[in-house]
N, C-alpha and C positions, 0 to 999 in steps of 0.2 A: 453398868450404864447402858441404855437403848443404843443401840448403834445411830439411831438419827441424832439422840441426845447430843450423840460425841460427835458427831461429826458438825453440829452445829457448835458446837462451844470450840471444836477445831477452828473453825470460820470465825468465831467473834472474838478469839486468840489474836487473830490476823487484823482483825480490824480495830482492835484496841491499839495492835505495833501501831497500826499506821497513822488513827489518831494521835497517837502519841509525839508521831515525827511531824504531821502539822502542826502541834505544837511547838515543838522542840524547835522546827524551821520557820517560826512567825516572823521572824526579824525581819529574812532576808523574802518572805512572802510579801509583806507589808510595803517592801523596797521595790518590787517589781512595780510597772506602771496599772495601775488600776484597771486597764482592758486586759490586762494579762495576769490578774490575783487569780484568777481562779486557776488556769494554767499552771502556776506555780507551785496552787497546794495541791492539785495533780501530781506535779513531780513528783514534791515531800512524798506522797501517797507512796507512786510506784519506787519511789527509789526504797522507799520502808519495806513495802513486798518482798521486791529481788533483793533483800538481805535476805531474806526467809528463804528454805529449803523447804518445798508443799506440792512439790513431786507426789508423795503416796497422799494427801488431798487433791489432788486435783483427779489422781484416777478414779476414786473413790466418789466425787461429784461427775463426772465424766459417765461412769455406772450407773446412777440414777437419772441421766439424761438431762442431769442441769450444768449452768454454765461453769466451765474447767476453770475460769481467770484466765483462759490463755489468750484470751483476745479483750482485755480490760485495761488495755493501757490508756487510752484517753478519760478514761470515767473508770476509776479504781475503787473508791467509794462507796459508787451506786451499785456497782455490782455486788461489794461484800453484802452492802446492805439490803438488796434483792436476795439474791441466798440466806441470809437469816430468815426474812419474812416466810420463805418457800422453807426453809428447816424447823419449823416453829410448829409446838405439840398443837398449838391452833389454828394453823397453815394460815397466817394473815395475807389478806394482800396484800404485793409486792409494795413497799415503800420504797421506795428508790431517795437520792441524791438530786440535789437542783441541776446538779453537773450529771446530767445521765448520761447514756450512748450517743442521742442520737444531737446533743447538742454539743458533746466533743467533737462532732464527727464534723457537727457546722460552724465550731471554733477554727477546725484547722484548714475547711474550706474557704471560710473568711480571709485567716492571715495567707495563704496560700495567694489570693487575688489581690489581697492589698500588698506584696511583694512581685508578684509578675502580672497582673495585670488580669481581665478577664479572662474565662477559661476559652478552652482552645471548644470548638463548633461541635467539633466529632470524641471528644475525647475529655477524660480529667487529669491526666498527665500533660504537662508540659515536655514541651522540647527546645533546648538550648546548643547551641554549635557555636564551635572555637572559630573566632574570625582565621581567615590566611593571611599575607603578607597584603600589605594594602597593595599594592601591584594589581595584587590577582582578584583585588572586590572592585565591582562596579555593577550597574542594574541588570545586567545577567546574570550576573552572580547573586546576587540578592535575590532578584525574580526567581532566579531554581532553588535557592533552599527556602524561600519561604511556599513557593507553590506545594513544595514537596509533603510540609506539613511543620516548617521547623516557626519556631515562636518567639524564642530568645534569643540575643549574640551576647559571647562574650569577649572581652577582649583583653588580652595576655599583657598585662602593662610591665611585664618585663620585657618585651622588645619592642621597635621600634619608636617613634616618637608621638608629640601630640597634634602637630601635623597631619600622620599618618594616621593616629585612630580619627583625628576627624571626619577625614574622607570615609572612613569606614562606615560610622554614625550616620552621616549625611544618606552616605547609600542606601544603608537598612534602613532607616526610619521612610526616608522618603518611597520608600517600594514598599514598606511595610502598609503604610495611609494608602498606598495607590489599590491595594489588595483588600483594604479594611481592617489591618490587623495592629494591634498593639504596639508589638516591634521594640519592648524592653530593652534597654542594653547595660550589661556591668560589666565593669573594667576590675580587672586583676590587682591589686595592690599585688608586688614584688615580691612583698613581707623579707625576714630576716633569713636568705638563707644560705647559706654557707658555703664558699664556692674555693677549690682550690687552682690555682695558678700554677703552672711551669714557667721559671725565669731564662731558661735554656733559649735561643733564639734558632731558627733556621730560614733560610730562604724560603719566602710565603710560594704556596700552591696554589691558587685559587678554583674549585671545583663549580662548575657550574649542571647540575645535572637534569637529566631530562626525566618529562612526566609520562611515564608508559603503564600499558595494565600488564596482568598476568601473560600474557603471551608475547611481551617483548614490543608491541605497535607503540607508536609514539602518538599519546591523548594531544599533548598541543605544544607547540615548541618552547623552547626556554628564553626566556625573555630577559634582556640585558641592558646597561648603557655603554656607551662611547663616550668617555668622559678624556680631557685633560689630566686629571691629579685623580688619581683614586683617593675615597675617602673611605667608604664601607659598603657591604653587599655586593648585589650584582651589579658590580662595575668591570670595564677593562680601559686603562687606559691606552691612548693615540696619540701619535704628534697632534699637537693642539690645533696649528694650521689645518688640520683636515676637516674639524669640525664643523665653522661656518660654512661650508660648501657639498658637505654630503648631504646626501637627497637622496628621497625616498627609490628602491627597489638599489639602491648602489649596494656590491657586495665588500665587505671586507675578508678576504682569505688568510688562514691561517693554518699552520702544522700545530698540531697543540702540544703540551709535553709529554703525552702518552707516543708523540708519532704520526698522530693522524689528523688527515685531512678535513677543516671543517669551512663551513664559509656560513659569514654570520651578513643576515639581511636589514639595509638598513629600514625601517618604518619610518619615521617623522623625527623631528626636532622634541626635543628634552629639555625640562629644568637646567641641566647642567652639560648637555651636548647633545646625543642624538641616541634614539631609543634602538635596538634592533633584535633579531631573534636569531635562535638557532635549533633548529628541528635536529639537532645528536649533542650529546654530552660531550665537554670539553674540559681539558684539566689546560690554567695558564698559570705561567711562568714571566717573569721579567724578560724585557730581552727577544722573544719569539718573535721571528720575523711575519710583518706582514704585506698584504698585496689589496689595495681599492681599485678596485673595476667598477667603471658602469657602460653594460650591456656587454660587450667581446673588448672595450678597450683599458687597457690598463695606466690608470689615471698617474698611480705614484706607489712606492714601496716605502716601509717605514717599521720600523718595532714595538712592542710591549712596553710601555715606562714604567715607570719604577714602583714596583711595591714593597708596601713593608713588610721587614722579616716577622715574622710570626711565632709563637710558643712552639717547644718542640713538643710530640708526642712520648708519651710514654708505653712501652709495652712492658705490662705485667704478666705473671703468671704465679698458681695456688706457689707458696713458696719463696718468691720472690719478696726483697726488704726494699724498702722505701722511707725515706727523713719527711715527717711532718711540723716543717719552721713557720716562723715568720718570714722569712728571707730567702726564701725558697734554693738553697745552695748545700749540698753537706761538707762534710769535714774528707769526706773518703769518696769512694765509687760510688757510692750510695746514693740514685738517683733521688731528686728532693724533689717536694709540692711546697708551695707557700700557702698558706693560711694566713689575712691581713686580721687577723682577731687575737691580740696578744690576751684576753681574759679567758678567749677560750682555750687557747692551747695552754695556761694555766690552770683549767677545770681540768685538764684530762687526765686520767691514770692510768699506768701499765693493766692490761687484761681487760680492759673497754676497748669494744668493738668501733673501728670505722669505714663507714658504707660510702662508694664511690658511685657516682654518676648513676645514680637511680638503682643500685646494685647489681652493677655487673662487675665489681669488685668487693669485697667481705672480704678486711683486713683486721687483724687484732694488733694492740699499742704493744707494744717487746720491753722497751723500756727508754727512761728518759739517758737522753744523752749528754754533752755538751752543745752540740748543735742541731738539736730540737728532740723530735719524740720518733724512736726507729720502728715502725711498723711490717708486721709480715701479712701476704696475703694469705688470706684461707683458702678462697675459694672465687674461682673467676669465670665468665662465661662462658668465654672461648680462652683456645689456649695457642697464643697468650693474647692480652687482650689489650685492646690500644683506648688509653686515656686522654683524651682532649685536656685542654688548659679551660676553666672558668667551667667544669664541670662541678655539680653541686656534692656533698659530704652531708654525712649528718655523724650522730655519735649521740645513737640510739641507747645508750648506758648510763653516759653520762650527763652529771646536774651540770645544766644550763641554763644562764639568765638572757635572754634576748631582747630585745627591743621591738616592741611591737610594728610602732611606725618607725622609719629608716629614711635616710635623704632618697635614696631609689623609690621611696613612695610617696613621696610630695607630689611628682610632676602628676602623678598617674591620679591621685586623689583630688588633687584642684582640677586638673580635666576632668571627672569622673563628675565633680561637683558642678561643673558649667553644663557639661554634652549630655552625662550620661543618666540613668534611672536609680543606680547604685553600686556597690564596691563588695567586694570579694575579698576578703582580710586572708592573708596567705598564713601559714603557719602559726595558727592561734595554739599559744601553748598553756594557756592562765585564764582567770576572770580579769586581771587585770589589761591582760594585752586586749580585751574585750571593752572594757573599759576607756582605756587612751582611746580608741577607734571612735566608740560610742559618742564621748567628750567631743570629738572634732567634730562629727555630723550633725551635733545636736550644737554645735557651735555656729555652724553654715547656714541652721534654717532654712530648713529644705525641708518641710512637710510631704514624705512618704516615700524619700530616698531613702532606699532600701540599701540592709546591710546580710552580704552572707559570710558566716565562720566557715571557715576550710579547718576541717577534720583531720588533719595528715600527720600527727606526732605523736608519740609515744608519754610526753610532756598532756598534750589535749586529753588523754585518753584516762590519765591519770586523773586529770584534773574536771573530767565530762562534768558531774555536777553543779562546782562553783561556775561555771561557762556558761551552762545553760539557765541559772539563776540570774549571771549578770544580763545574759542576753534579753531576757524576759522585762529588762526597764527600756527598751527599746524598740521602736516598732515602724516600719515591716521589716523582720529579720527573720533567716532561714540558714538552716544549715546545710552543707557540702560535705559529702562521704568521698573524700580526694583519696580512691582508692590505690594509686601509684606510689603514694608517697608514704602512704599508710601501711603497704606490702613491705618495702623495706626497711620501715623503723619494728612494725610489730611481725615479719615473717609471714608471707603466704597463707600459711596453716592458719595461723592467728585471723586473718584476714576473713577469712569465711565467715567465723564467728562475730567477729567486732560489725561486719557492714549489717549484720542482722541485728545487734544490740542497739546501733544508730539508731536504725530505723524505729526500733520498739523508743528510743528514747524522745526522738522529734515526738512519733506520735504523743507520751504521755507528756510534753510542752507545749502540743500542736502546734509546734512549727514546721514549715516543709521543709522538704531533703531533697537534696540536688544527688539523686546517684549516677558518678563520675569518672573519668576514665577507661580508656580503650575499649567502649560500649561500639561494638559493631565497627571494631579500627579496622578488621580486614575487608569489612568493604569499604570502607571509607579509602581506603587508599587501592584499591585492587576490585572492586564491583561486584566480589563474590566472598560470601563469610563461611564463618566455619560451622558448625554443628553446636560448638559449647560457644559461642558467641551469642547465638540464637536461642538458646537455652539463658544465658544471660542476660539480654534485652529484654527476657517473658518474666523474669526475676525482676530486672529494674522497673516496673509498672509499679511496684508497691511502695516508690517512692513518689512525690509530688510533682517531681521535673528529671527530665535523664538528659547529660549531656555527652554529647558528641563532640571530637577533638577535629581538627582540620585533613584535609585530606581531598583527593583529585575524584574521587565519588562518592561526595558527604553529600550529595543531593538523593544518590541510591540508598545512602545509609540512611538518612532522612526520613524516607519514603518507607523502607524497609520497616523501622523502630516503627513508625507512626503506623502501619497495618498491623504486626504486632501486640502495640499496645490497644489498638480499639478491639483488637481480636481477646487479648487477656481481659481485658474489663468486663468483659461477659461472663468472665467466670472468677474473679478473685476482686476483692477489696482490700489490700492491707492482709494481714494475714486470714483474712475470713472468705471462703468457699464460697460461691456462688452459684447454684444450680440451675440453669438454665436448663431445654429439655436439649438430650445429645441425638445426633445422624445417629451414633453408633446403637443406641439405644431404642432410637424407633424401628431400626432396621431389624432386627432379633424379632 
């Protein structure tokens, strides 16, 4: 056979699979919302390809200077069927696909805007940044990251209240209009995820620490209440009588439990007492005596009140055994976690792995006991390493059924549905957890509040196809490459791989990708990054939007990402080269 012969009937091998899986996958094609059929038999398309192994075809069209498929994920179709016309003993012109390049290209630029809004002035990436504690947002804050270059907030609905995200909203949107800009905002649903408990109790510490850069200086002081009754956060309580009468620049003096000397200043009247700061870090304890001064005279002395005892810590090391109960308590030495999920500590089996606080513990199950499931550590950060109470688990081995929506997601999704632009589904593991979400938003009538899948399970990854079919009866939705959480269910190594298959996959759905996690976190917290950070940020352009987590110089990280990225768009699209003329190149 002519070598063009065969390499053309290689080609229309390929494009028969693929036809064949748009067939095969009509049902749930048909199912998708009619702006998005086409998109769908897209997927069919590519997900029929990358079954195929066309490695020695793709070099082999790569050799003759025609297109490899390695940039045909939007338009899978058009391109086989371009290459037949160009491998054809009568070299037809190119007959292409209704769905060609360049109106894939303006499918995913569509959904792309009708999820975050117009594009950004300078740029076709988006930029999204992790709200801080409502404390620390107000029109400075907002004014520096949106000057910076940032586009989106997001906000973490597993902490704080809906209170708090309001003020946060309020701020952004209104500096967002004041600037011209958009000023989306999505709130975090919680999602299902798994947190264990220490029942051990100890006398509470309460740490309050200070915001400093790489060289030790103090960015801005730590900001506190003066409350009667502690209840949560940065609080200290005072005899209660002090409060109506303290007044701005009065100090409160204190030894802290460390020993040392701090004096905390008061600012203004508070919610709940009186607001004040402290330019050094301070550990408190019940009890510690204190001293109110205003200007050289010493008003009155008084103590610390009462707080509550707190979860003990645990210290692990590679080796070390641990009881994972219900009831957080062992039978023996055997220091214990609780687990409130009696179904799941009945999915688990001995030689399934459990991952501790974002994995800085990797434990394997030893065996089942009488009082619960005895685990050893593998492998630990440091040695030994200290476990918080209400740190999260997972158990990356084992079959689990979770619950999509959770009472922890109610608060955050009825706020999300009054304030916000759209919701963040945390730990999507199924089409169906896809689905309950879908049902509620399509329940609330809320025409073009948007939905994004977070990416971060071992369960997701498995199940990427049905996910992305179901997401497709829905519209504006995008998806999140939540690389943090996705490192420790599928391993580092794995990680490199899987955030590059995302991407190939949004495109052939044309949906956009949020690429996420500790994107330029060292300067975000410290105003100077690393080398493979920067290398990093120049990779995340070839997603739709990159987000940025919180931190005391997320307006540099801002700024930083957003030159960056106008700088990469000159040269890359998604995985396709762009040649612009180079300095290096005219200089020669």
């Amino acid at each position: 056979m002519d070598p063009g012969e065969s390499l053309r009937a290689a080609v229309l091998a390929v494009q028969q699979a693929i036809e064949a899986a748009g067939e095969r996958e009509r049902a749930r094609i048909e199912a998708a919302l009619p702006k998005h059929r086409p998109s769908a038999l897209n997927l069919a398309h590519y997900l029929a390809l990358r079954k195929l192994d066309i490695r020695h075809l793709q070099l082999e069209l790569a050799a003759l200077g025609l297109s490899s498929l390695g940039r045909s994920e939007g338009h899978v179709r058009d391109a086989l069927l371009r290459l037949s016309s160009w491998l054809s003993a009568e070299r037809l012109p190119p007959a292409g696909d209704s769905l060609d390049r360049s109106k894939g290209e303006a499918r995913l630029h569509a959904n792309t805007r009708a999820l975050f809004g117009p594009r950004p002035a300078d740029r076709h990436v988006y930029i999204m940044v992790t709200a801080p504690d409502a404390a620390e947002i107000g029109e400075p804050w907002a004014d520096a990251i949106l000057q910076a270059g940032a586009d989106l907030l997001r906000i973490n609905g597993a902490h704080e209240s809906p209170a708090e995200w309001a003020r946060m909203v309020a701020s952004f949107k209104a500096r967002a209009a004041a600037l011209g800009k958009p000023g989306r905002v999505f709130v975090d649903l919680p999602g299902p995820k798994l947190r264990t408990e220490s029942r051990e109790l100890e006398d509470a510490v309460l740490h309050f620490p200070r915001h400093k850069d790489r060289a030790g200086r103090t960015l801005q002081p730590t900001a506190l209440q003066l409350v009667a009754e502690y209840r949560e956060g940065a609080e200290i309580p005072v005899p209660p009588h002090w409060l109506p009468r303290l007044a701005p620049r009065d100090v409160v003096s204190i030894t802290d439990a460390g020993g040392r000397r701090r004096s905390l200043v008061v600012r203004g009247r508070s919610e709940r007492g009186a607001a004040a700061e402290c330019d050094r870090s301070l550990y408190i304890t019940a009890g510690l005596a204190l001293a109110w001064r205003r200007g050289d005279a010493l008003l009155e002395e008084g103590r610390v009140g009462a707080l509550p005892r707190q979860p003990r810590e645990l210290k692990l090391d590679a080796g070390d055994g641990f009881v994972l109960n219900q009831g957080g308590k062992s039978e023996d030495a055997v220091p214990a976690l609780a687990l409130e999920e009696p179904a799941v500590l009945a999915a688990l089996r001995p030689g399934e792995r459990v991952i501790l606080d974002d994995g800085r513990l990797v434990a394997v199950i030893e065996a089942a006991r009488a009082d619960g499931l005895l685990c050893r550590v593998q492998r630990a950060l440091k040695s030994p390493t200290r476990l918080r109470s209400g740190k999260g688990v997972c158990f990356p081995d084992s079959a689990l059924s979770l619950g999509a929506i959770g009472p922890h997601d109610e608060a955050a999704l009825a706020f999300a549905l009054e304030h916000a632009d759209g919701v963040a589904a945390s730990f999507v593991h199924s089409a169906h957890d896809v689905a309950v979400i879908g049902a509620r938003l399509d329940a609330a009538a809320r025409p073009g509040f948007g939905l994004i899948l977070k990416l971060e399970t071992r369960a997701a990854m498995r199940n990427l196809p049905e996910i992305l079919f179901e997401a497709l009866k829905h519209d504006p939705v995008g998806l999140m490459i939540a690389r943090g959480d996705l490192a420790v269910e599928m391993s580092f190594e794995r990680l490199a791989e899987m955030q590059e298959e995302l991407l190939w996959f949004g495109e052939a759905c044309h949906l956009p990708v949020i690429w996420a996690t500790e994107v330029l976190d060292t300067v975000a917290h410290t105003g100077v990054p690393t080398r493979a950070e920067v290398t990093d940020a120049a990779m995340s352009m070839r997603a739709e939007c990159v987000m940025l987590n919180k931190g005391p110089h997320l307006p540099a990280a801002v700024r930083m990402l957003a030159d960056i990225i106008r700088k990469m768009e000159k040269h890359q699209f998604k995985k396709r080269s762009l040649y612009r003329p180079l300095e290096l190149a005219r200089a020669t």
